[in-house]
C-alpha positions as CSV (number, residue, x, y, z in Angstrom):
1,X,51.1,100.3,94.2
2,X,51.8,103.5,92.2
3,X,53.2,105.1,95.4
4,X,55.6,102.3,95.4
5,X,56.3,101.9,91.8
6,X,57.4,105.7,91.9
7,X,59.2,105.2,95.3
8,X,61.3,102.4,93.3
9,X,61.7,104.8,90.4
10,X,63.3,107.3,92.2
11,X,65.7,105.1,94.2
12,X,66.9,103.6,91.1
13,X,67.3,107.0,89.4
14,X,69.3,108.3,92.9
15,X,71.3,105.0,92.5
16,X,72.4,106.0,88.9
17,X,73.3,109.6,90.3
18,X,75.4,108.2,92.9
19,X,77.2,105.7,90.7
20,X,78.0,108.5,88.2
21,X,79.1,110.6,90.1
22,X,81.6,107.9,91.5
23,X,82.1,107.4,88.5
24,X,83.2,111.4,88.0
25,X,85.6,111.3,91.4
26,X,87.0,108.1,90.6
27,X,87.7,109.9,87.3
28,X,89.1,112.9,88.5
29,X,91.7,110.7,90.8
30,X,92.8,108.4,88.1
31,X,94.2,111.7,85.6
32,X,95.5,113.5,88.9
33,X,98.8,111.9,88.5
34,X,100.5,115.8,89.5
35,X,98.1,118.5,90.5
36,X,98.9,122.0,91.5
37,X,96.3,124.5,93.0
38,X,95.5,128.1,94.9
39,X,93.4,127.3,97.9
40,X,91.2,129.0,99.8
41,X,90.4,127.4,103.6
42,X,87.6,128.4,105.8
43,X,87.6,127.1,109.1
44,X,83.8,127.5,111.7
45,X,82.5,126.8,115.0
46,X,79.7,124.7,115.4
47,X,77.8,128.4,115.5
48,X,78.8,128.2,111.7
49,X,80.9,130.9,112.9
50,X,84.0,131.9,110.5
51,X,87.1,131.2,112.7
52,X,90.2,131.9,110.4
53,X,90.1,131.9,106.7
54,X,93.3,130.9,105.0
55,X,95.1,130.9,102.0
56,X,97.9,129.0,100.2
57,X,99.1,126.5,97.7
58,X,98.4,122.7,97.3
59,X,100.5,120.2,95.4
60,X,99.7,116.7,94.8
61,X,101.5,113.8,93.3
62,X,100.7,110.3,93.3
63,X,100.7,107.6,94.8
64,X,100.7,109.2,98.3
65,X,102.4,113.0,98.0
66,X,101.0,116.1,98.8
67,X,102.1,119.2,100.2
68,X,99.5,122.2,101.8
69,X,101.8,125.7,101.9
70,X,99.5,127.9,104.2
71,X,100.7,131.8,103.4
72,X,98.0,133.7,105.1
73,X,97.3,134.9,107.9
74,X,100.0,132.3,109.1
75,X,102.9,130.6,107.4
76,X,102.6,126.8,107.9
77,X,103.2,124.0,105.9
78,X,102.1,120.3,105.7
79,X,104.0,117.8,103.3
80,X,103.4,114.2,103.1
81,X,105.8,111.4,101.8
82,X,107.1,107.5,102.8
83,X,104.4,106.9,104.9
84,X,104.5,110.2,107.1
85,X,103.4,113.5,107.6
86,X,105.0,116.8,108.5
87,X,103.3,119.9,110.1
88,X,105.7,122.9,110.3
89,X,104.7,126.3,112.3
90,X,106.4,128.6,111.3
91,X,105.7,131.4,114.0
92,X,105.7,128.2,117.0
93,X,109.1,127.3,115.4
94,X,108.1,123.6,115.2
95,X,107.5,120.6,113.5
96,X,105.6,117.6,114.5
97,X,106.2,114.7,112.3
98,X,103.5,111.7,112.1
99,X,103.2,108.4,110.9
100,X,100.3,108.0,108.6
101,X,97.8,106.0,110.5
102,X,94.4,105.1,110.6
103,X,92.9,108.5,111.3
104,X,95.6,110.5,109.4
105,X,94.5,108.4,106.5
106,X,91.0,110.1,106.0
107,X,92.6,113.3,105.3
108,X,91.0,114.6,102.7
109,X,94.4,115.2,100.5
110,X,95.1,111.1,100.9
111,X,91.6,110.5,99.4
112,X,93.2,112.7,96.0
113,X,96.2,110.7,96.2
114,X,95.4,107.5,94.6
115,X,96.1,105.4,97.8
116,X,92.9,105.0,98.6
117,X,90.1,102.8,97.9
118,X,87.0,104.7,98.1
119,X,84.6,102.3,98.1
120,X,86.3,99.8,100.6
121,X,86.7,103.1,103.1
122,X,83.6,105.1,102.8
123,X,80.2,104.7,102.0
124,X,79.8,107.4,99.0
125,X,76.2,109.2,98.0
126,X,75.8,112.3,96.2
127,X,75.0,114.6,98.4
128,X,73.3,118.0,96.5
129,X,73.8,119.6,93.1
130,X,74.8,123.2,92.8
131,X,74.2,124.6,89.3
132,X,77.3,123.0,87.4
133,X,78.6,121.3,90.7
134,X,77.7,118.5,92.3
135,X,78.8,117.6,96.1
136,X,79.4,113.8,96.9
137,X,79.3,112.7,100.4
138,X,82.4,110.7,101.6
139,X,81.0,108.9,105.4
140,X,84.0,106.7,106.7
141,X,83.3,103.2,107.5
142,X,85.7,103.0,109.9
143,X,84.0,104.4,113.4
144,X,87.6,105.8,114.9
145,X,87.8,107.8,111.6
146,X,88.7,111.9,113.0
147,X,85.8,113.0,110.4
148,X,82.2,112.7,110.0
149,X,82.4,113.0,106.7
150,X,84.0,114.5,103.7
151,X,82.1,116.8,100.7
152,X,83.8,116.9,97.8
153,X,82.8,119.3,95.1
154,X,83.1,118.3,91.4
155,X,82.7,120.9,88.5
156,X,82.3,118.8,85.5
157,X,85.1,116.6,85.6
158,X,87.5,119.1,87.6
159,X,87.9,119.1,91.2
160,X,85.6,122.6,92.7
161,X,86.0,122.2,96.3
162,X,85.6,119.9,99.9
163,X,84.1,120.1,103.1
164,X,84.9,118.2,106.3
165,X,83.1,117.8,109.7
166,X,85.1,116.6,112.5
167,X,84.2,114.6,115.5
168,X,84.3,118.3,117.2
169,X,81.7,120.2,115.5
170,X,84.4,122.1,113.4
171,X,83.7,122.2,109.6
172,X,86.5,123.0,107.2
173,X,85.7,124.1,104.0
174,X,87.9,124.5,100.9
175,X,87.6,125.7,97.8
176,X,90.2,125.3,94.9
177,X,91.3,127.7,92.1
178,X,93.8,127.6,89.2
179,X,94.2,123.9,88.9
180,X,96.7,123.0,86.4
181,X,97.6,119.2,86.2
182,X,101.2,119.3,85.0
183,X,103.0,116.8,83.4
184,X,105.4,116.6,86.5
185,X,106.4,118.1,89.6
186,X,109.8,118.8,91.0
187,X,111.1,116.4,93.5
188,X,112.0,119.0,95.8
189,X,108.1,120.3,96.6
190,X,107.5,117.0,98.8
191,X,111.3,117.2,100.7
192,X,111.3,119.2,104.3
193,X,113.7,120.7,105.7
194,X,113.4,121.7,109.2
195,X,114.8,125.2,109.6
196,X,117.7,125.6,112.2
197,X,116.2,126.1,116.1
198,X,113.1,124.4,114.9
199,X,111.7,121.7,117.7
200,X,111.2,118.8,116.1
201,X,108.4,116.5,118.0
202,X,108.2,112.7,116.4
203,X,105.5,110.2,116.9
């Protein structure tokens, strides 16, 4: 009886953990109104393996805006807007542009957006705590969904960082610096522009 009276303990305490820190994303999205950040991306093999390590810009504006500018090693951009996506190579010369659909929808800049209801599209437990940082874990309900799952770091009530896992063993991690959540953002961030001799590939 004690082993179970302890066992029920705990899973009530790990209840309350998880609903806080739901509590702390859900949070987090509902003052994100505009968010600009620096942005670290490491990308590994199932090996855990770095591949490429990237760096860049992010900006966010909601309900459903966001823009990734990728500076280094390669210059490429992703801006979302109206219900579609853009990915720009710069050194390919092209642009693919993309309807947002089911799978492009668990990206994890949509889940920042304010578009999304969390509980209706993932199941959501904290995950581990890391000093001052706890990681919740994001699993889509949906089984077509392009991800595993989706880490995301919260430092207090500021966003730290997020992991995904793919359905091809590749993990992405970010980590964020110099968030500032301005009071607006220019128009202009979230309009592309296709530079001329660019092929353009819509789907």
């Amino acid at each position: 009886m004690r082993i179970i009276a302890i066992s029920l303990l705990l899973m009530s305490v790990m209840a309350h953990a998880d609903s806080t820190a739901v509590q702390k994303l859900e949070g987090f999205i509902s003052k994100a109104k505009n968010l600009q950040a620096k942005f670290t991306q490491t990308s590994l093999d199932e090996a855990g393996r770095t591949i490429q390590t990237s760096q860049g810009d992010f900006y966010l504006q909601q309900p459903g805006k966001f823009r990734w500018n990728y500076n280094q090693p390669y210059a490429q951009q992703i801006v979302s807007k109206d219900g579609k996506v853009w990915f720009y190579d710069a050194d390919l010369e092209q642009l693919i542009i993309k309807k947002i659909d089911q799978s492009i929808g668990d990206t994890p800049a949509l889940l920042l957006s304010g578009s999304v209801n969390l509980n209706e599209k993932y199941t959501i437990v904290t995950q581990k705590q890391e000093g001052d940082i706890v990681w919740l874990k994001l699993t889509p309900k949906n089984t077509e969904s392009s991800f595993k799952y989706i880490l995301v770091g919260l430092k207090g009530d500021m966003l730290y960082g997020m992991e995904l896992s793919d359905n091809f063993g590749q993990l992405t991690q970010i980590i964020f610096s110099n968030i500032t959540m301005p009071k607006s953002l220019s128009p202009d961030i979230f309009e592309f522009i296709a530079p001329e001799g660019t092929d353009v590939f819509e789907g």
